[in-house]
N, C-alpha and C positions, 0 to 999 in steps of 0.2 A: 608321577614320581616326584616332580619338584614340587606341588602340593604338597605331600606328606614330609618330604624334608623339613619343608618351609614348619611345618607344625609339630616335630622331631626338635629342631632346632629353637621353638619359641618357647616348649616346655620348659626345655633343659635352661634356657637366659633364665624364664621364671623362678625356677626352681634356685639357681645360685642367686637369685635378686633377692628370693624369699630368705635363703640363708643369710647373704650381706648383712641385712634387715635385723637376722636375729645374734649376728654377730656385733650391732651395734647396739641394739638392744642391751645385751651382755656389760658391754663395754660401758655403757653409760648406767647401771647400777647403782644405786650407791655403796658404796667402799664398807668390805663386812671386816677390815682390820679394827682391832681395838683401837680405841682413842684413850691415849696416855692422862688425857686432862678428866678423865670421868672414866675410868676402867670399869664402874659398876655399872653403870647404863649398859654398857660396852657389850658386859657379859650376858647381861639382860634383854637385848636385843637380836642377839646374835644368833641363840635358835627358831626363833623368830623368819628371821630374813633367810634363812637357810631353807628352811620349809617354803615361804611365799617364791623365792629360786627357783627350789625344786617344783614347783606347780608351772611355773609359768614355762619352766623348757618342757617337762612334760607337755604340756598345753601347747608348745608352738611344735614339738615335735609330733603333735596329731596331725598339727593344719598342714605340716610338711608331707605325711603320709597320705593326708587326702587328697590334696596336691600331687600327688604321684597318681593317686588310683586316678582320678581326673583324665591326667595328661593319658594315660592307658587306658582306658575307657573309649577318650576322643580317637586314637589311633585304631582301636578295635571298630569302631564306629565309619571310619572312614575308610578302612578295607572293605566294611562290607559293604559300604553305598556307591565302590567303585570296584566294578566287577572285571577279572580279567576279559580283554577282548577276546571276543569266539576265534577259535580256530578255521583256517579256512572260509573264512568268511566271504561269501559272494560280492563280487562287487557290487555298488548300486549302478540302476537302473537309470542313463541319461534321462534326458525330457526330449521325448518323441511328438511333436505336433501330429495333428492329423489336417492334414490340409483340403479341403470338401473344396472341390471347383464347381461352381453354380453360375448359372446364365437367369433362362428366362421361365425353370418351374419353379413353381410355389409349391408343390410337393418334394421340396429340398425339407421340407419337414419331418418328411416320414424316414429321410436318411439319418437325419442328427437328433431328431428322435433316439432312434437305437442305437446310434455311438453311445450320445450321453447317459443312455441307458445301461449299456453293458461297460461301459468309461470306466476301469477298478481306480482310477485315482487321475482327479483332475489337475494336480499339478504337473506331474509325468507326463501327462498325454492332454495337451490345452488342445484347445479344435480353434481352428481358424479359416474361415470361410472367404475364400476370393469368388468372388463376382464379376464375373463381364457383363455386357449387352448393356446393361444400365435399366433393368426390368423394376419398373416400380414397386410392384405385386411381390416379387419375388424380394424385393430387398425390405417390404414391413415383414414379411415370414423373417427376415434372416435376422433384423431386429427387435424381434420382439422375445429372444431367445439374452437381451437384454448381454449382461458382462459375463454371460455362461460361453459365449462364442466369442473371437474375434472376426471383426467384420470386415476385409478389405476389397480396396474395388480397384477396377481394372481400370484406366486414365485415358486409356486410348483405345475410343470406342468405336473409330473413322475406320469406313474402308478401306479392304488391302489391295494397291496395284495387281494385278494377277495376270497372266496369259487367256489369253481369249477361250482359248479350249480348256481354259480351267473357272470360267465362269459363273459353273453351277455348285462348285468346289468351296467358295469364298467363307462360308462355315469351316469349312477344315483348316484353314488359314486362321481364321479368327478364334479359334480353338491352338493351334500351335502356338500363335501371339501369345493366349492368355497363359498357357503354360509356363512357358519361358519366363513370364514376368511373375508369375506366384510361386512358383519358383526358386527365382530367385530372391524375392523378398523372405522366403523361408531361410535360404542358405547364404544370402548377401545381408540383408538387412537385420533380422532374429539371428541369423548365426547357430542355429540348430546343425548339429552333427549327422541329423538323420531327418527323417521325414517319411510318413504313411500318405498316400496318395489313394485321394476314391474321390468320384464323380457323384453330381449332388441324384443320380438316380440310380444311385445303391442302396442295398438293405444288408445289415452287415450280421453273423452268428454272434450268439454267446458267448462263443472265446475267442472271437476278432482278434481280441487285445494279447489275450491269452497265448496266441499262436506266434505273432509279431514280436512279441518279445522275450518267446525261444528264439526265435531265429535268427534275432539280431546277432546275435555274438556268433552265429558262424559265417554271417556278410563280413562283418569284422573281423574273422582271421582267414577266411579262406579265398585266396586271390582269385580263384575258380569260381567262383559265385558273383551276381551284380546286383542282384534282386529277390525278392521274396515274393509273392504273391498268395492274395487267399484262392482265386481263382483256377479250376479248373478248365479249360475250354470243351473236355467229353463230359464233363458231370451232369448230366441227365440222369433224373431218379434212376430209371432198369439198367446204365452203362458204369455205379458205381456200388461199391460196398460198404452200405452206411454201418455196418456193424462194425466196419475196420475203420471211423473215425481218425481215428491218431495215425495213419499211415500216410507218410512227406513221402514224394521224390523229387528227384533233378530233372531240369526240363530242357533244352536248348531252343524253347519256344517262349520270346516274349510273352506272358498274358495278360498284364496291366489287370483292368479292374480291379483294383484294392493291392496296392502293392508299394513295397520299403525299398529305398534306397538312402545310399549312405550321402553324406557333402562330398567327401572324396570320387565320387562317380559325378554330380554336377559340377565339379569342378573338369572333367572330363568332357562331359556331354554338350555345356552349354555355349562355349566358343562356337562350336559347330553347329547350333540346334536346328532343326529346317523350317519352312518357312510355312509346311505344310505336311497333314498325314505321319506325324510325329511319331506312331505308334508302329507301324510300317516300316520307317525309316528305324528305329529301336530294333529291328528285327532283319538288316540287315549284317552280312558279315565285318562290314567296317565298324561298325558301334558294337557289336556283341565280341567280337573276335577270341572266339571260341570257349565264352565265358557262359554260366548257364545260371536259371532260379532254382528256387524250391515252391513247389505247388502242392499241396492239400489232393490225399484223394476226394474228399467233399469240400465242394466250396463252401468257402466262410463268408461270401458274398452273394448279391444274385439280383440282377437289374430288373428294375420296372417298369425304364425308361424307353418305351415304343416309340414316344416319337423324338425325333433329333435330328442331327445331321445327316444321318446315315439312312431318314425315313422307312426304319425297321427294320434295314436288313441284317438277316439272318436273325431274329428276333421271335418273328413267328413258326419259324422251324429249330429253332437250337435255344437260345437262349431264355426263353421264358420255362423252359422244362427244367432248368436247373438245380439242381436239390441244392437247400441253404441248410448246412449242419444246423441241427441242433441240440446236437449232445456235445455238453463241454466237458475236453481235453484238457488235465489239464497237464498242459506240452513240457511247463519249463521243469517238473518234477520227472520227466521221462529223456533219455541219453538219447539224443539226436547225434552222437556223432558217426553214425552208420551213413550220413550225407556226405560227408569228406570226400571229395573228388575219389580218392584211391582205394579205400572201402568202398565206397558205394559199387563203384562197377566192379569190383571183387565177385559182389554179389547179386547184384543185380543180374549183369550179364549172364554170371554160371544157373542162375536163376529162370532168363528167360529161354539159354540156347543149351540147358537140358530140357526144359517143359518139349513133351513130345511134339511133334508139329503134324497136323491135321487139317483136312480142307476143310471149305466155309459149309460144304452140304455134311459134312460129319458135324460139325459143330452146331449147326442148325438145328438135327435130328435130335441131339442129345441135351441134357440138360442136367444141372446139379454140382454146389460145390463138393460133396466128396467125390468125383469123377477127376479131381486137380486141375491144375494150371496147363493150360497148353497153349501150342503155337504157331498163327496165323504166317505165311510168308509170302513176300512181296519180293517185285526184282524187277518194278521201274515204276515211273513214275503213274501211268494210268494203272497199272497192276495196283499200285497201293489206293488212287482215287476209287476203285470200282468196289474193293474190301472195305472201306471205310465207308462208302456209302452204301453200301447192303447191309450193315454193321449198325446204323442210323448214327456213327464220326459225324467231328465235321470233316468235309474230306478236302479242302483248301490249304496252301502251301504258301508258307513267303519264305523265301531267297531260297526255298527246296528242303525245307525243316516242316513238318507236320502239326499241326498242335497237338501240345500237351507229351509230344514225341523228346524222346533225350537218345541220342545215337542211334536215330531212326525207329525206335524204337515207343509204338505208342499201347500204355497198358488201359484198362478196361476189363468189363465185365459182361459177359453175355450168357443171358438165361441164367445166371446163378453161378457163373465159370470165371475161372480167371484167365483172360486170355493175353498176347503178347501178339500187337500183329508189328514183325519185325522185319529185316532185313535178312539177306546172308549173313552169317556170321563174322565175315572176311570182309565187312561196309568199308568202308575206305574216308566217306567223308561223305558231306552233303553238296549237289550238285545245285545253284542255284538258277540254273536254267528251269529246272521244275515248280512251275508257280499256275 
């Protein structure tokens, strides 16, 4: 707006300077009265200068008019090369890191391989690589990926004081360490508002990125959520619905492996952070307090990583069968807001406690999704361990929350069905004695 003024305003000066111009012009003429001392010249000259006059304002009266067309011209020129802003225009998109925490494999390649591969834009989503251990091997992989990553490393690579009975443990310690400090070099030292979190032995989908950045904006409004995750904990090819892709819920089970939180949560978390088993600790009710994520029916991630601190467990029975989407969603064109704390269990709930409820040998026997949704019930704590493992769950519990469970409630698919193995309807809350 003050542009086109400004160029409103420099015509119009022009235009009266051009005038001045031609009013002095005028003025300085020479004199067409008769001259007394020679009246016959006088008369002689006279129509003469009359005519040479009349050409010359003609003539300055064109330059005056193309002079105008000009200045209209430029204005018609500069409306159209400044177009009204869009209506409703989305906001943009912060710059989301992805943070790869890497130790001692050199198959950290095969992870940042496919970031950088499915990456729709690398200034939004720059990848920064923290490194512990101080693994040689591993840290020419993480450089030779040149100014496409950032490279930081971890300074304190000394053993951790620990308790005797946690002596075999001291990985999981030097794992919580390196957290804490990549961390908070993302949200102390870069100052990023958010942050994507995956370990260097993930392989990540197609719309990784895709999926992360629908769902940032309802971490962002809804106080009810802390986290996003791509990870399923049941996503085992036969226990999900690849055809049903695009389908989120809410979880009240931690599940890390490739997961967003916001700075406002490490500014939370990391006063307290513990000293060990970080993800466990995540999963109690003092850090979650009563807040939940958003999980993917198909995982958008899926580990490769056998060996580690954990020397496989649960690896060779759950986790390596996990289906990695590969059909891209794409999310941010599709209305997530059926996630909202108060819709969701609107529908969720009338959802899963009309689906009829049937036992595990009916469900067994039968098979097919047009046969519908139905529903598995539980009513204590082994009841639910023995269904979820004839079920091929995983059937493990921390602080008494199930994986991939939201209000006791954990979905899946068996034989082609959609099942719900749930609670009474009348659940009350989660007992943390059940672990």
């Amino acid at each position: 707006m003050l542009k086109k003024t400004t160029l409103a305003l420099g015509g119009a000066a022009l235009f009266l300077a051009w005038n001045g111009l031609l009013l002095l012009f005028l003025w300085t003429r020479p004199s067409l009265t008769p001259n007394p001392q020679n009246p016959q010249n006088s008369q002689k000259l006279l129509p003469a200068q009359l005519l040479q006059l009349a050409q010359d304002a003609e003539s300055q009266l064109r330059l005056q008019r193309d002079l105008l067309l000009q200045i209209q011209l430029l204005n018609q020129m500069r409306r159209q090369k400044t177009p009204k802003p869009p209506q409703n225009q989305p906001e943009e998109l912060p710059v989301i890191p992805v943070l790869v925490l890497a130790c001692d494999r050199s198959s950290v390649r095969r992870c940042l391989d496919k970031i950088l591969r499915y990456r729709p834009n690398a200034r939004k989503f720059p990848v920064i690589v923290s490194q512990d251990c101080g693994h040689a091997e591993t840290a020419a992989v993480i450089a030779s990926y040149g100014q496409t990553v950032a490279h930081i490393r971890q300074p304190d690579l000394s053993d951790i004081p620990v308790p005797p009975e946690h002596r075999k443990f001291q990985g999981y310690y030097k794992i919580s360490r390196h957290y804490r400090w990549a961390l908070g070099q993302v949200f102390r030292t870069f100052r990023y508002p958010a942050a994507i979190v995956v370990e260097d032995d993930l392989e990540v989908a197609p719309d990784f990125f895709e999926y992360f950045q629908a769902v940032l904006p309802l971490l962002q409004k809804d106080p009810s959520l802390w986290c996003a995750s791509a990870w399923n904990d049941n996503g085992k090819e036969g226990l999900v619905d690849s055809g049903r892709a695009e389908l989120l819920y809410r979880t009240d089970f931690f599940p890390g492996l490739g997961w967003l939180l916001l700075a406002e949560l490490w500014d939370e978390l990391e006063p307290k952070w513990p000293p060990a088993f970080w993800d466990d600790w995540m999963r109690q009710p003092e850090q979650r307090r009563g807040r939940s994520c958003v999980r993917p029916e198909v995982s958008r991630t899926m580990t490769f990583g056998r060996k580690g601190v954990s020397h496989g467990q649960f690896f060779d029975q759950y986790l390596k069968f996990i289906k990695l989407n590969d059909r891209f969603v794409p999310f941010t064109q599709l209305d997530l807001s059926y996630l909202k704390k108060d819709e969701y269990e609107r529908f969720f709930l009338q959802q899963v406690y009309s689906a009829p409820e049937i036992k595990l040998e009916e469900l067994q026997k039968e098979a097919g999704k047009d046969l519908g949704a139905v529903r598995l019930q539980y009513r204590g704590r082994d009841s639910y361990k023995a269904l979820a493992k004839a079920l091929g769950l995983m059937d493990d519990l921390k602080s008494g929350v199930p994986r991939a469970g939201y209000r006791g409630i954990v979905s899946f698919v068996c034989r082609g069905r959609r099942v719900f193995l749930a609670p009474p309807s009348d659940w009350t809350g989660y007992d943390p004695s059940w672990s």
